[in-house]
N, C-alpha and C positions, 0 to 999 in steps of 0.2 A: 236929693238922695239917690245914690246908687242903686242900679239892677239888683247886686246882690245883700245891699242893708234892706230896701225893700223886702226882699226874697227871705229874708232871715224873719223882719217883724209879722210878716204875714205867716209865715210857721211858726213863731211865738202864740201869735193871737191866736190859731186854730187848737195846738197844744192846752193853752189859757181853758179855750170853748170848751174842751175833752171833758178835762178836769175836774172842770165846774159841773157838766154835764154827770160823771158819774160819781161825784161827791153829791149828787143832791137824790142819784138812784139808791146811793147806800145808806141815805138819810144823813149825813154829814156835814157838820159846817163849815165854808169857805175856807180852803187851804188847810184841810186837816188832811193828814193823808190817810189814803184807805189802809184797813189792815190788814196781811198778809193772813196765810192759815198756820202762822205759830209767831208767837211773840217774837220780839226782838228784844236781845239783851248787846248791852255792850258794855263787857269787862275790862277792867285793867290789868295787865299782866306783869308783875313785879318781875324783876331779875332774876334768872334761877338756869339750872342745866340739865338736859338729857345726855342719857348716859348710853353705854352699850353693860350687858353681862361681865365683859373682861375690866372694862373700866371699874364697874363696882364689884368687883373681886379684889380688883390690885387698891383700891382707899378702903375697903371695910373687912377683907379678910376672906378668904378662899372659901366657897359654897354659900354667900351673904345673898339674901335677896332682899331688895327694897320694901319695906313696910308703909301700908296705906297710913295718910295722918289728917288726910281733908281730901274726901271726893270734891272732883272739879265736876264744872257743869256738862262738858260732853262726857258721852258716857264710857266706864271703864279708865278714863285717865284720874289720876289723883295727885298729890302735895306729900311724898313720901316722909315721914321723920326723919330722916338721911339729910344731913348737908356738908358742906365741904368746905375748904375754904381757896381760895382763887389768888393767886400768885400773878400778878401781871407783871410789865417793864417794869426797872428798878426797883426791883422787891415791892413793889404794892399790892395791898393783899385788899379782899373783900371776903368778910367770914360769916360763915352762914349762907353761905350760898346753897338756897333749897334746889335740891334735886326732886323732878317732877317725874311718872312713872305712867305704864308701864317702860320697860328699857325699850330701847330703840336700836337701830344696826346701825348710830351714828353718835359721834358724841359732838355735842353743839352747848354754848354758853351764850344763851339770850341775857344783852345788855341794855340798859337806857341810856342814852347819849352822856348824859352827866355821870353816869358809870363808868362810861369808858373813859371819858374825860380825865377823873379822876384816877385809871388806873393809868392811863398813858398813853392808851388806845385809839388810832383811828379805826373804830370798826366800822366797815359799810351796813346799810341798810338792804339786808338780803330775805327771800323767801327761807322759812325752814327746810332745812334740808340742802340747800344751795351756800354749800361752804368754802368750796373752793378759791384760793388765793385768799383766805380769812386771818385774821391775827390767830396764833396761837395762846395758849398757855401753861404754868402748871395747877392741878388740883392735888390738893392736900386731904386727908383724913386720916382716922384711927390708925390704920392700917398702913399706912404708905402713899407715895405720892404718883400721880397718872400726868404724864405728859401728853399734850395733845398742840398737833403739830400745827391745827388749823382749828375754826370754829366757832372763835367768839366774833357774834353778830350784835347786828340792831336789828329785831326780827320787824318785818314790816308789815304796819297795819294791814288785817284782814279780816276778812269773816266767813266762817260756816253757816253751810247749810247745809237742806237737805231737799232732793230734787224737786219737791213741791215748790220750795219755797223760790230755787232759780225758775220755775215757770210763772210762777206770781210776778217775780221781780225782769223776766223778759232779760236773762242774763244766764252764762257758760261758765263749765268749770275753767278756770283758769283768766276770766277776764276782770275785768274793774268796775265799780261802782263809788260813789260818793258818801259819802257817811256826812249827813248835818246834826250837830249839836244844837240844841237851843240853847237857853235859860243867858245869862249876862252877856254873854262874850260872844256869841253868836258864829260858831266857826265850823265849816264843810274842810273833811278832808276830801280830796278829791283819787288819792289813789285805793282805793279797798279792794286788796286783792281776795276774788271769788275761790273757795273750797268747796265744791260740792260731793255731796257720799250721800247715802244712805243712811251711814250711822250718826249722821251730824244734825245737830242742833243749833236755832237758829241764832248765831254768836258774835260778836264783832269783839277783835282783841289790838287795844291798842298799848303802848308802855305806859310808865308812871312819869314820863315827861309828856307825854300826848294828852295824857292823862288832869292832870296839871293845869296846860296849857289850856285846857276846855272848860277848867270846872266843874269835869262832869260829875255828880254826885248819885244818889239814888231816885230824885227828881226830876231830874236831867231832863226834860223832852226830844229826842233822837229819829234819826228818820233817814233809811236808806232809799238812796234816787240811783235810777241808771245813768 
């Protein structure tokens, strides 16, 4: 065995020792993980788009403002009644595309890979916010249609939180953690890109192909690792 496979098993084992050690301070049985000071949820994020003020003026008609129709779990954001419908390559369209609220000072169309698929789209896999060089498209509504030049993404898996909980979890705003699913399928993402604020709850948001591909259900057993 090598210096450095050595070097690796004997920092496993001490890790292994930790573990064990403060699973049995918190009263915990082997390989449970400890829990943080707020739950952990992890949603699914269906297809949908954030808009700016001038956007939903020019589809729903001059002085419209979006109307709440399901608060989301962090707070202040909601599932507006407003949706639109999406115009991609070769006139493919996807309708009903919910628009999510409050407005934003960007407009962006989160897709799930078989969404874009089906519209004709290579979209990349980008942070919110991070649109540049993006597919464009058109949006449709009551009122007219909004052209946007950039912005349909695959937003990538992430989670919020709130400072607490990056010093529980020994992790910064803007860095990565692993996100493990249990139950059948048994599958870690490995890239979870960290949001940290104040006003955040503690969230992980992956699409409805990620989604899918886990199983995850309401049982799910779930477990964020650094």
């Amino acid at each position: 065995m090598s210096a450095a496979s050595s070097e690796n098993v004997t920092r496993a084992a001490v890790e292994q020792l930790v573990r064990e050690s403060v699973y049995r301070h918190l009263g915990l049985s082997k390989g449970q993980p400890a829990q943080g000071p707020n739950p952990l949820l992890v949603n699914i994020s269906a297809r949908h788009c954030h808009l700016t003020p001038e956007a939903v003026e020019t589809l729903f008609g001059k002085g419209h403002e979006l109307t709440p129709m399901k608060w989301l779990y962090q707070e202040g954001q909601y599932a507006a009644e407003e949706t639109v419908t999406l115009v991609g390559p070769r006139s493919r369209v996807i309708s009903n595309l919910r628009i999510l609220g409050p407005c934003r000072d960007l407009n962006q169309v989160e897709l799930a890979n078989t969404d874009a698929i089906a519209l004709g789209y290579k979209a990349p896999v980008r942070q919110s916010g991070n649109i540049a060089g993006t597919p464009g498209c058109m949006l449709m509504g009551p009122k007219g249609f909004f052209e946007m030049d950039q912005g349909v993404i695959r937003a990538a898996p992430h989670v919020h939180m709130a400072p607490e909980d990056a010093a529980f979890y020994g992790v910064e705003n803007k860095s990565y953690m692993k996100l493990r699913i249990g139950g059948d399928l048994g599958i870690t993402f490995d890239r979870i890109f960290v949001r940290v604020s104040p006003d955040f709850k503690l969230e992980v948001h992956i699409d409805t192909d990620e989604g899918n591909a886990c199983g995850l259900g309401p049982d799910t057993p779930v477990e964020l690792l650094k």
